[in-house]
C-alpha positions, 0 to 999 in steps of 0.5 A: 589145642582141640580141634574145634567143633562147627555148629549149625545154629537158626535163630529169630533174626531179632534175637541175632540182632539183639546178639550181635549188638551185645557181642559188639558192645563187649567186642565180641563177635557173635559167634564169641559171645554165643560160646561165652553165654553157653560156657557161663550158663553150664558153670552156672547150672554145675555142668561144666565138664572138668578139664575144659579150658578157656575161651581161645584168645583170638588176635595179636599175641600180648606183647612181652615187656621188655627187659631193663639194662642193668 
């Protein structure tokens, strides 16, 4: 996987707040939910560079089902 890149970002308190409840609803954490309005808003505008993948999946991997005897 790429490594991946730290930004430094200053935003009006209430727009933060505005964030975090909006990540939180959709359990998010703010820093998700900023990289999910970027990636959606370059798909919109037609500059979403080819070959970038998704959103890394954070937390517990899925479980495997488990195979049936017989």
């Amino acid at each position: 996987m790429a490594e991946r890149k730290g930004v430094l970002l200053r935003l009006d308190p209430a727009v933060h707040d505005a964030l975090a409840r909006w990540a939180a609803d959709e359990l998010r954490s703010a820093n998700a939910q900023i990289e999910f309005l970027l990636r959606k808003a370059l798909v919109d505008a037609g500059r979403m560079p080819s070959g970038v993948g998704g959103i890394p999946r954070r937390g517990r991997p899925p479980k495997e089902p488990k195979e049936k005897d017989g």
